[in-house]
N, C-alpha and C positions, 0 to 999 in steps of 0.2 A: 504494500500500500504506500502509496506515495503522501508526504508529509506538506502538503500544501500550507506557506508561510504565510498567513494574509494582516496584515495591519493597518491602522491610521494613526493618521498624523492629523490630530486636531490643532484648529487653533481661530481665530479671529479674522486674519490675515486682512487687516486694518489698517494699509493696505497693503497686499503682498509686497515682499521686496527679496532683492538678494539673498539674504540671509534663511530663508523661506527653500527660495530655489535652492541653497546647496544644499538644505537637508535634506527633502524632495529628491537631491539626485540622486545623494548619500543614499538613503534608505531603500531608495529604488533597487540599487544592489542586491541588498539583503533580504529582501520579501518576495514570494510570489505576484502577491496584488499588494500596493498599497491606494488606501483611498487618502484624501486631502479632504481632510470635512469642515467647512467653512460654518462656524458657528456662532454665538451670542458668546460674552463672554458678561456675566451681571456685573462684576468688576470693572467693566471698561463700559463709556461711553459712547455708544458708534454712532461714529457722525455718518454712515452710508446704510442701508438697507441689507437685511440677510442675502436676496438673491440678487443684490447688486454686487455686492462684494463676492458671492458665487461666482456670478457672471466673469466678472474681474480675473480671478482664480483661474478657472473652467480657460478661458482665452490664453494665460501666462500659461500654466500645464501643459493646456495643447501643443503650444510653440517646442516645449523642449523634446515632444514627440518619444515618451515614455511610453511603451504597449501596455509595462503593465499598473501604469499608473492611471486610477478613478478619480474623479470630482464629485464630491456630493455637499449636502449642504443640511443643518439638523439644527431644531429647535429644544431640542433634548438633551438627558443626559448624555457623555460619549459612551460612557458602555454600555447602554441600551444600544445605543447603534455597532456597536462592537459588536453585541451579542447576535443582532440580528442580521449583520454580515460574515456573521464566526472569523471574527478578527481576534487573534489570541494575541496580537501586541498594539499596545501603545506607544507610538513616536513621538518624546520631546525632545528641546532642544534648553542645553542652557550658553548663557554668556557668562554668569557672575556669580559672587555665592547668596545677592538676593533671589537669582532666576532657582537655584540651586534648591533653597529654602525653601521657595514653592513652589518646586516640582515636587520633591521629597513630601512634601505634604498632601499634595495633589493624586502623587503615586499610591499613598498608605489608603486615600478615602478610596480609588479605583479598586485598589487591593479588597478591603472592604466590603466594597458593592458586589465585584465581581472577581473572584478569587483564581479563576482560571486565566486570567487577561494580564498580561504582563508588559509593564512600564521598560522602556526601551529608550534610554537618553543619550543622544549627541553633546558632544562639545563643539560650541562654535569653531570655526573657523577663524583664527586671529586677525585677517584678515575683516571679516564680518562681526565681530564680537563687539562692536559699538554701533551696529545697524538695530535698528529698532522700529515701527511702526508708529510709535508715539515720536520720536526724535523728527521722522518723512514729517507727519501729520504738520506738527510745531512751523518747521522749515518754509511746507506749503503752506501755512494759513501766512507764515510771514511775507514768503514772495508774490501774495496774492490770487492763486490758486483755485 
């Protein structure tokens, strides 16, 4: 029987950027499917719409021309949708030991919820390690955008 890998990579992606795309490539590697689930984050303020920000996503992905990479988009928990794609990993990403601090906590509640689904974390890219969504946002409301 073959072990089919399949994961997501949740996140906001408010607005996608670089940083985004290397994981996205990164992970593509290692998994059969991954999906890229464009989500609400109650923490964050979105200044764009769930299926605008999909939209956004769904068009950036396409471009890198991944076979086995998804676009989806969820108002829900992510391991509800985990579950109901039999995604046995979760894809984060940290920069710092605040991103660190709450992944690690975010991991234990997934753990939690869904005991079979396992947290899968990237280290930035040093390179990328000061890209942020909030940083683009900032930049563009300043250049007028």
């Amino acid at each position: 029987m073959i072990d089919i890998k399949i994961a997501i990579y949740p996140g906001s992606f408010n607005p996608i950027h670089e940083g985004h795309i290397d994981i996205i490539k990164r992970a593509s590697k290692l998994f059969n499917e991954l999906y890229v689930l464009v989500a609400n984050n109650p923490n964050k303020k979105e200044e764009s719409t769930l299926l605008s920000r999909y939209q956004n996503v769904s068009k950036k992905v396409s471009s890198l021309k991944l076979t086995n990479v998804k676009v989806a988009y969820n108002d829900k928990l992510t391991v509800d949708f985990a579950k109901k794609y039999k995604c046995k990993y979760i894809v984060r990403a940290i920069r710092n030991i605040k991103d660190y601090k709450y992944e690690l906590n975010m991991a234990k509640i997934n753990k939690m919820l869904a005991n079979s689904i396992e947290t899968i974390i990237f280290i930035a890219n040093k390179e990328l390690k000061n890209v942020s969504s909030t940083k683009i946002k900032k930049l563009m409301r300043q250049i007028g955008e």
